[in-house]
PAPA-888373 format. One record per atom (N, C-alpha, C): residue in one letter; residue number from 1; y, z, x. Coordinates in pm, whole numbers, plus 50000, padded with zeros to 5 digits. Layout:
> A/NUM/Y/Z/X
...
//
This chain:
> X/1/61169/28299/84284
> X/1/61074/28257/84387
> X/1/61112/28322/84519
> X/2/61005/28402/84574
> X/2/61056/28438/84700
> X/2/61063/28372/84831
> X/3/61144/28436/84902
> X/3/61174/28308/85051
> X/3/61041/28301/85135
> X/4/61013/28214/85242
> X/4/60954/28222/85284
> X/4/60948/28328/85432
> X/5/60854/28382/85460
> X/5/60771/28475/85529
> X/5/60725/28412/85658
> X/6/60800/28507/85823
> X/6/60699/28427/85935
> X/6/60558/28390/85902
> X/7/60466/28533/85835
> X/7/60320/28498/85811
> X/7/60315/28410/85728
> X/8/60436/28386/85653
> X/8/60360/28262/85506
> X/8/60384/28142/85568
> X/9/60451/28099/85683
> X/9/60515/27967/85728
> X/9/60393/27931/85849
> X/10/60350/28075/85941
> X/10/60268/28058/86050
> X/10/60113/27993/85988
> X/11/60067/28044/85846
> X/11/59926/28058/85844
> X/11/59924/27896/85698
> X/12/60070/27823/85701
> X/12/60111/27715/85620
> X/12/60030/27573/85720
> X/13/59967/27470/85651
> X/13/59943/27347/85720
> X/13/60014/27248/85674
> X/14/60061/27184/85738
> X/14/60139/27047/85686
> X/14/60147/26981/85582
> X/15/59968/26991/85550
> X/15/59933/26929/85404
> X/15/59983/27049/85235
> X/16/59938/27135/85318
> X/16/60074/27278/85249
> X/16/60146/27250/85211
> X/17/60247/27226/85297
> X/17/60407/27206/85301
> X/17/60433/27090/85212
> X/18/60355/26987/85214
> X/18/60399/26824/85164
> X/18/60371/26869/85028
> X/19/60261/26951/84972
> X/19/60215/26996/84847
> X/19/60299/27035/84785
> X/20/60356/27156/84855
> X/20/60512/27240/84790
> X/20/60612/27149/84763
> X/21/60656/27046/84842
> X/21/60757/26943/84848
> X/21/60724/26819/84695
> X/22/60591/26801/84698
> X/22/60503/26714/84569
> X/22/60606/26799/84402
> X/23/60499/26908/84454
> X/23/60529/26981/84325
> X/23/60647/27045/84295
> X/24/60791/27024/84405
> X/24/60909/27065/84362
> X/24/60954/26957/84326
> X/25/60913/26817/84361
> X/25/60977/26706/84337
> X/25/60948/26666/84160
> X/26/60842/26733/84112
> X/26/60801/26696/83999
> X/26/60901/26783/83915
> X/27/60868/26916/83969
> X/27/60976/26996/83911
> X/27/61113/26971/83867
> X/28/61146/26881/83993
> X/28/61309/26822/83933
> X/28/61307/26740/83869
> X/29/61212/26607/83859
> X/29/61224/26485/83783
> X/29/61235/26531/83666
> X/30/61108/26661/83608
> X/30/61099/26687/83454
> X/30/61193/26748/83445
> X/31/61328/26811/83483
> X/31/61416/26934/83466
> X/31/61306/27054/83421
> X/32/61238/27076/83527
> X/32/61188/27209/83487
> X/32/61223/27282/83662
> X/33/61370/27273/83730
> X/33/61362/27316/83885
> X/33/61377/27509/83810
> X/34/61287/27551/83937
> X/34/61306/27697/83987
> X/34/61443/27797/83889
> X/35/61458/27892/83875
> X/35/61575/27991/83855
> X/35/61562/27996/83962
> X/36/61705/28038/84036
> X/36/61648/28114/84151
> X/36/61776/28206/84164
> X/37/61754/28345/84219
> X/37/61893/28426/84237
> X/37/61971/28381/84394
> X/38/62000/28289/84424
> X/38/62047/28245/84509
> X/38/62156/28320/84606
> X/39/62226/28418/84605
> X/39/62240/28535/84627
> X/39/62154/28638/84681
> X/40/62050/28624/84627
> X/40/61959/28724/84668
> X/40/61837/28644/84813
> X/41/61866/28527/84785
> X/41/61809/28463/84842
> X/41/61887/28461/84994
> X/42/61999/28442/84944
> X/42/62045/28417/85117
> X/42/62067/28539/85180
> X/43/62083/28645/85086
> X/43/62035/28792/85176
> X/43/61929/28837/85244
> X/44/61823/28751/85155
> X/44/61710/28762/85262
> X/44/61660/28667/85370
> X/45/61713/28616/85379
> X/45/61711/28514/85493
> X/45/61799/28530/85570
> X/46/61919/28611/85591
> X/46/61987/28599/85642
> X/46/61988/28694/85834
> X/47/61875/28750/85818
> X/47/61822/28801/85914
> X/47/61706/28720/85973
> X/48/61670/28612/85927
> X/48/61526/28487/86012
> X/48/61516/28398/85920
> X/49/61487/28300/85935
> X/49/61421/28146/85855
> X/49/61314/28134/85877
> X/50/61242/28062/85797
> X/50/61095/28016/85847
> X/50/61035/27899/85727
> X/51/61137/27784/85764
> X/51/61103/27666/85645
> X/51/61001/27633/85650
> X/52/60953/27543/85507
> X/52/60808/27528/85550
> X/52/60814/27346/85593
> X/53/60967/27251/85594
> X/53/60981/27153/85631
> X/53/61116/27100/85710
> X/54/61083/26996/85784
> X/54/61250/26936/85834
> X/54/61273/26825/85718
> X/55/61371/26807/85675
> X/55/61441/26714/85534
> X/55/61496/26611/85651
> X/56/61477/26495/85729
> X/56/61561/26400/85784
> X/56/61618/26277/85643
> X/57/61702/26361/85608
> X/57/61769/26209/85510
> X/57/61870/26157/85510
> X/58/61951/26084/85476
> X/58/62073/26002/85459
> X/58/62203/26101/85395
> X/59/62321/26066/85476
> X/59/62479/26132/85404
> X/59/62494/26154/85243
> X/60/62417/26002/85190
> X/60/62473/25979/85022
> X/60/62479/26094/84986
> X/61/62558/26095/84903
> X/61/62576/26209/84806
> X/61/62433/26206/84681
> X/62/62442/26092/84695
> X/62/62314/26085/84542
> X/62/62192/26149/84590
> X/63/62142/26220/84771
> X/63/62067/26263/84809
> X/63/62060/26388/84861
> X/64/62087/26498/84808
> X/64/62097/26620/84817
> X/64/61932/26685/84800
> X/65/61911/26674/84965
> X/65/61727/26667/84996
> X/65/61691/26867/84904
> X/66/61760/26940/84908
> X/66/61714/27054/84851
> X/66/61699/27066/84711
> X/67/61782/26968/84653
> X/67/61826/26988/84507
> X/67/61679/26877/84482
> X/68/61656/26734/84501
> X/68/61584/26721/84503
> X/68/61391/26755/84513
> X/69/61393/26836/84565
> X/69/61247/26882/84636
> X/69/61263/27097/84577
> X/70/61352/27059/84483
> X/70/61406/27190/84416
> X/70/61361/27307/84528
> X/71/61462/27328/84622
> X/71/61416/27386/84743
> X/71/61510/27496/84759
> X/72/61500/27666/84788
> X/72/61602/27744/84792
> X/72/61630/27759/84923
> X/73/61723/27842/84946
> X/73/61787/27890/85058
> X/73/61686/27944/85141
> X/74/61670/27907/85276
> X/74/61568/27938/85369
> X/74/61427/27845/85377
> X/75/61421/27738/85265
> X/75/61323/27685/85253
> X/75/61287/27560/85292
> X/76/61387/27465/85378
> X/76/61356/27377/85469
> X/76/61527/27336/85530
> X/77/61471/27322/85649
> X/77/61578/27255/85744
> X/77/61656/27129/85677
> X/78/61715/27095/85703
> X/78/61796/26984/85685
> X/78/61884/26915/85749
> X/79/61854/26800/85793
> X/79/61898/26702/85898
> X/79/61966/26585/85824
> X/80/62084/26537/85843
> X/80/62106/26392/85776
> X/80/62244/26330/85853
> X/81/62230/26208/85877
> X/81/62297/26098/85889
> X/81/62269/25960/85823
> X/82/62400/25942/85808
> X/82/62391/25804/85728
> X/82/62269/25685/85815
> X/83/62178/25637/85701
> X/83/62052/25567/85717
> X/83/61962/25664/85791
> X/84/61968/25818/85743
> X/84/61832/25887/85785
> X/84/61795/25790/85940
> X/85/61783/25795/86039
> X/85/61753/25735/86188
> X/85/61764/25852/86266
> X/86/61712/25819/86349
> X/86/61677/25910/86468
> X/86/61719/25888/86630
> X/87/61850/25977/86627
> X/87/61910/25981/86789
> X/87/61867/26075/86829
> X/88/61887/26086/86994
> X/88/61882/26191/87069
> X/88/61884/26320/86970
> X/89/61991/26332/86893
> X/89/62050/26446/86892
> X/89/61940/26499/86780
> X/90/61911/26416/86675
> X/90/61843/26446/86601
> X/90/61694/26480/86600
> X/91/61638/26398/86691
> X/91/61506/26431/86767
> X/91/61501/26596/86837
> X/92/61638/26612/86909
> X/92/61630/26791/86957
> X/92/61648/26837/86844
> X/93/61687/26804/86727
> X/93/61692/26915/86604
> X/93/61529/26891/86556
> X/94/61470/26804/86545
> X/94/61348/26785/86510
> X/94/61240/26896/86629
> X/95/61253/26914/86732
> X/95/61161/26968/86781
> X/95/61218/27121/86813
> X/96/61349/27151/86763
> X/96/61404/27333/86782
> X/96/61285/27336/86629
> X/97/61322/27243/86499
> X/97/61303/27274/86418
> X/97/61083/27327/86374
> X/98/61094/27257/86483
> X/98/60932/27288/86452
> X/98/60844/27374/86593
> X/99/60877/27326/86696
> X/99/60784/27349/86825
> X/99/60863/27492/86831
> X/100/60985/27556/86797
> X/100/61041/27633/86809
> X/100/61068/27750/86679
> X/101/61091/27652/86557
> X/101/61111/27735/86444
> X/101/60998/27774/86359
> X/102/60890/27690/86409
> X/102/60745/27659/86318
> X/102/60730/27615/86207
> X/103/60822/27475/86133
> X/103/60801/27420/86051
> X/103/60674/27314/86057
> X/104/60587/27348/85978
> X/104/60509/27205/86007
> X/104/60467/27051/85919
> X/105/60602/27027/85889
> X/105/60583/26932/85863
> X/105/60723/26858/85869
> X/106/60779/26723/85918
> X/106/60881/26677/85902
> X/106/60855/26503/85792
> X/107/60958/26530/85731
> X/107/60963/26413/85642
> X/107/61092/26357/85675
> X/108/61092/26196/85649
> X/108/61187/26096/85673
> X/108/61225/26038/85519
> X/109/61346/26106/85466
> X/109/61366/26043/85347
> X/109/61476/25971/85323
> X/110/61468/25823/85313
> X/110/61488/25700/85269
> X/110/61559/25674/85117
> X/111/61601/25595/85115
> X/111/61642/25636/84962
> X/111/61696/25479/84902
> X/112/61708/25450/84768
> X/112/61751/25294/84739
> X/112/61912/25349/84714
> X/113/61914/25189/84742
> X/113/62058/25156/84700
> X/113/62152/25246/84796
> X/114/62094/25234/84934
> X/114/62165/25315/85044
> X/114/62290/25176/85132
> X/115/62370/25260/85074
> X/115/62503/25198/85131
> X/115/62484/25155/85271
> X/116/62437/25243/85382
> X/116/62393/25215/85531
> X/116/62299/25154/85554
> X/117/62215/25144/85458
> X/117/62101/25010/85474
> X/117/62162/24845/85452
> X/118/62305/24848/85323
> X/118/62334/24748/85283
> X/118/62420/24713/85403
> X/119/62502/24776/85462
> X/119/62598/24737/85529
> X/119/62491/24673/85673
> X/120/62428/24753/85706
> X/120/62329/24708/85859
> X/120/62283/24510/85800
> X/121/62256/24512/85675
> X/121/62172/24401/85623
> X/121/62290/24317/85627
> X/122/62429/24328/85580
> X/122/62550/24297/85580
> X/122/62623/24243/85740
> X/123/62535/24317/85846
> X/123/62596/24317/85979
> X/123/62718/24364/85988
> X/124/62764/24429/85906
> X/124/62919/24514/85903
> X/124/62947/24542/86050
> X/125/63065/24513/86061
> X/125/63135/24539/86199
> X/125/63276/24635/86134
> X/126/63280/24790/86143
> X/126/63432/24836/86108
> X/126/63433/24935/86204
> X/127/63425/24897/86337
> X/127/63444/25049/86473
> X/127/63326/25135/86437
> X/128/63351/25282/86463
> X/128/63263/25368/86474
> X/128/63100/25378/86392
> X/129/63154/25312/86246
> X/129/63036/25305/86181
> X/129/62890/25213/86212
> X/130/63010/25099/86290
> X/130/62893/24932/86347
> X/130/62821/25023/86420
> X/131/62851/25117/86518
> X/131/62707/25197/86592
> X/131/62678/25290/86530
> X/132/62689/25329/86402
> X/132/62583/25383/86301
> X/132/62461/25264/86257
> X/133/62532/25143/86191
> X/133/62475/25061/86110
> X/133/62379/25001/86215
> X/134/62397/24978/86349
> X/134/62345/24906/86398
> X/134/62178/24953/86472
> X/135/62192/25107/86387
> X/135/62032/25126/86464
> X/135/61958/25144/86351
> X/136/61995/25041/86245
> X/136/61942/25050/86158
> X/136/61902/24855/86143
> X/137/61956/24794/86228
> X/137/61933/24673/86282
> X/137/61734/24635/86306
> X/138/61687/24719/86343
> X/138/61607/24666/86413
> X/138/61468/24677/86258
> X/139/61495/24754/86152
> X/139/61459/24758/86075
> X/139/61466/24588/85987
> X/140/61612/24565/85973
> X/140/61645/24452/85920
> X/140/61528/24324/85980
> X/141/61558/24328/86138
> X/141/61495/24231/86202
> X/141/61358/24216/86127
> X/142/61292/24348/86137
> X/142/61157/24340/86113
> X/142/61123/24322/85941
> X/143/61200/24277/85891
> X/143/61163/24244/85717
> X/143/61194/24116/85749
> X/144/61079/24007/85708
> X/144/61048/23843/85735
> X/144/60957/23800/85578
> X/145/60929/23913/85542
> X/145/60836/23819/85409
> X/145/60942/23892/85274
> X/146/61049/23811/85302
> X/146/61145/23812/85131
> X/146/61185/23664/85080
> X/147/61213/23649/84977
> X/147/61261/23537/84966
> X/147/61415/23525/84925
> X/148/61455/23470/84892
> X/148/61681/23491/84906
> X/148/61722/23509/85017
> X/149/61846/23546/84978
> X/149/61960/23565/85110
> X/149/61933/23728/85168
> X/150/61905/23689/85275
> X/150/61901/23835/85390
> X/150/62048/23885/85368
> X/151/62070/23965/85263
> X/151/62201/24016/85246
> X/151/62200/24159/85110
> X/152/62315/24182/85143
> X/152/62310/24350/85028
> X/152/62316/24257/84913
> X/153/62346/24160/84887
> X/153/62311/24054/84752
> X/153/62164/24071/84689
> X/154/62086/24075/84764
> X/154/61915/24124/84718
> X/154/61888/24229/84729
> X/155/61870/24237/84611
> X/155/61790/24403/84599
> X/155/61653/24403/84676
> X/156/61590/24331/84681
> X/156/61451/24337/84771
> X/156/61456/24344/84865
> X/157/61547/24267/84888
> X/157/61562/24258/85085
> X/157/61617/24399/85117
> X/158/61713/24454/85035
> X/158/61772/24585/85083
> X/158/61632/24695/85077
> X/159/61569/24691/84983
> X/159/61424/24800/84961
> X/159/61378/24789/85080
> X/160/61329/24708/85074
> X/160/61208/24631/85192
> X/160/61246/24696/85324
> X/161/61441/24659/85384
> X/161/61484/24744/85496
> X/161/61504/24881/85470
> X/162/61511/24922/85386
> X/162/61497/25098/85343
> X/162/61376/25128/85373
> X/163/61284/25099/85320
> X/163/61114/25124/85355
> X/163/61080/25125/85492
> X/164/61130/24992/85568
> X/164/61088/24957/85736
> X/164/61154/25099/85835
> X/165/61331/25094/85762
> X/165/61391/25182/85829
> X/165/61324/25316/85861
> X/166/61284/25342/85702
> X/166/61189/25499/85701
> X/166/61096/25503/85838
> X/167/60978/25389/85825
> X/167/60888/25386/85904
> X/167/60891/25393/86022
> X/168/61019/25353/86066
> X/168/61045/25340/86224
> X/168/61087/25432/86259
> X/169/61199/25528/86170
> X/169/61235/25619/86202
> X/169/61118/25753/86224
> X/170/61009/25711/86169
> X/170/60865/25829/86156
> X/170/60811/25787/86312
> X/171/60816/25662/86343
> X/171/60737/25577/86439
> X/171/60846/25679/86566
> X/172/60954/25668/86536
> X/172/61046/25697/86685
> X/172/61067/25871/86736
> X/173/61017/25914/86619
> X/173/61042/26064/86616
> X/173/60937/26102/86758
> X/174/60848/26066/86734
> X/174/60647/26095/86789
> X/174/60705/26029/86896
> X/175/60720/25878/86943
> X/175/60722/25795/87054
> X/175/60831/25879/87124
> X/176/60919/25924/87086
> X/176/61029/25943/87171
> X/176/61055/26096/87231
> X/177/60950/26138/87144
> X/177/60909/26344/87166
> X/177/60813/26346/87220
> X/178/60744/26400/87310
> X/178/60588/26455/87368
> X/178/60587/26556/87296
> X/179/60704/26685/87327
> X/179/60683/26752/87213
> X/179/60618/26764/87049
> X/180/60676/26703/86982
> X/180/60626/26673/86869
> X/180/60476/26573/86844
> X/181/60471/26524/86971
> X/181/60364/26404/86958
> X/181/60260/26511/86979
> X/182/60259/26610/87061
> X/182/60225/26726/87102
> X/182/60118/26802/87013
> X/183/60244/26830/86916
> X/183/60213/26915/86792
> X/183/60140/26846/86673
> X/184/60140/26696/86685
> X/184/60067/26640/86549
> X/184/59937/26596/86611
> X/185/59953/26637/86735
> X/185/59753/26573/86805
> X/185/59682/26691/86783
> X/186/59726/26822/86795
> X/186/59710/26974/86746
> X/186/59668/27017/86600
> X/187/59724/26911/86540
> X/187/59695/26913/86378
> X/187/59819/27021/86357
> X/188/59936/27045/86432
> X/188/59977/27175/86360
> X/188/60130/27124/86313
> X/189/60123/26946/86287
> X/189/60248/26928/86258
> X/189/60236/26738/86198
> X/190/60248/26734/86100
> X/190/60304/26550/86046
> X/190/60437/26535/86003
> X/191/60460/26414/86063
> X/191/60547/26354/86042
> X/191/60529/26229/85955
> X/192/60592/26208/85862
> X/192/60542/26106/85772
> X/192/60702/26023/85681
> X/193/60715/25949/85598
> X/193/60806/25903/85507
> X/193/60828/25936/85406
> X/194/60928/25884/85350
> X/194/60925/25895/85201
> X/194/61030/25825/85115
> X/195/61065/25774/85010
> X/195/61190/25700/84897
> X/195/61212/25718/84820
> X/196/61288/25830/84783
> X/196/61405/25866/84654
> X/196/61442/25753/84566
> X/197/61398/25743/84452
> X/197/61510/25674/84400
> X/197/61595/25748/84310
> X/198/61713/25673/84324
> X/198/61871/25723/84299
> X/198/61858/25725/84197
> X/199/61799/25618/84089
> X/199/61784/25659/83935
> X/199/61751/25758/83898
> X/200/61634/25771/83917
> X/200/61494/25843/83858
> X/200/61508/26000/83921
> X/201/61533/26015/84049
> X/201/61510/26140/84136
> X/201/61353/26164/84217
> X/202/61285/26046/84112
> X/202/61129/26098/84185
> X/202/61123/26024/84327
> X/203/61032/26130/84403
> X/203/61007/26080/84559
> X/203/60908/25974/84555
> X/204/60869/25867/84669
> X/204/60734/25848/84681
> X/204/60723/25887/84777
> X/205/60574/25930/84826
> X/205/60575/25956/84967
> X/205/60462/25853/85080
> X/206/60479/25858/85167
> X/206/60361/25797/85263
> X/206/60460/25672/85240
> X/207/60556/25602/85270
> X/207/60601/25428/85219
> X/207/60543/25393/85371
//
């Protein structure tokens, strides 16, 4: 499969991009991902990029956003911190990555059985990580229709804050960029969600 092309990335629409991302995701669930000469690949890229997405997802290991979305070298950005969320820092990688690099489309991928969702639900306090976990707090707050213990003990309650987390993190990207808010009133850029599961590998998208 060849890399992507300024003209193939410039004359790409969002709904494009999410398509390619659909149909690599299927690709991996069935084990039917890409050959790809990977070698040859990063030789050609190695003079410009031109992804056709930003990947914002989580540290886990069980989420390796390229291997997933069977994606080669040059073929989308990739952003991650534990509970996929959105700081400063990540928001300027979100808008080099598009208003600048011309990706148009960014996805927020979420994932079950995320350790940084359980611990935020947990209220974990261990130093540096509590201000990881904790901007993943406001997600927690906002899940009110579960029934059990608000704790990594429920699997629902943990989904439910994986799902919210996604959303807010889509919600904060736009609110907190003009830039980017910019680019999706333009039509030349969405930002949207999405949830891996760790079993299966398949995405959903839009949560």
């Amino acid at each position: 499969m060849p890399v992507m092309t300024k003209q193939a990335q410039a004359d790409m629409t969002p709904d494009q991009a999410l398509a390619l991302l659909r149909e690599g995701n299927e690709r991996f669930v069935g084990g039917r991902s890409l050959q790809r000469d990977l070698m040859a690949q990063l030789r050609a890229t190695s003079s410009g990029q031109y992804p056709l997405a930003l990947l914002l997802s989580c540290i886990d290991a069980l989420v390796p956003p390229e291997l997933v979305f069977d994606q080669g070298f040059g073929d989308v950005f990739s952003a991650r911190v534990a509970g996929n969320y959105a700081n400063a820092d990540i928001i300027g990688s979100a808008e080099f990555a598009t208003k600048l690099a011309g990706a148009p489309l960014i996805l927020v991928l979420g994932h079950t059985e995320c350790a940084a969702v359980k611990g935020a639900c947990d209220n974990v306090h261990l130093g540096d990580p509590a201000h990881i976990l904790s901007k993943i707090t406001p997600a927690v707050d906002s899940v009110t229709n579960v029934q059990g213990d608000r704790s990594s003990k429920n699997k629902a309650f943990v989904q439910l804050v994986a799902e919210a987390n996604v959303r807010l993190t889509v919600q904060a990207l736009t609110d907190r960029s003009a830039a980017l808010q910019d680019l999706v009133e333009r039509g030349k850029l969405k930002v949207m969600g999405a949830m891996l599961d760790v079993a299966t590998g398949r995405v959903t998208f839009a949560v």
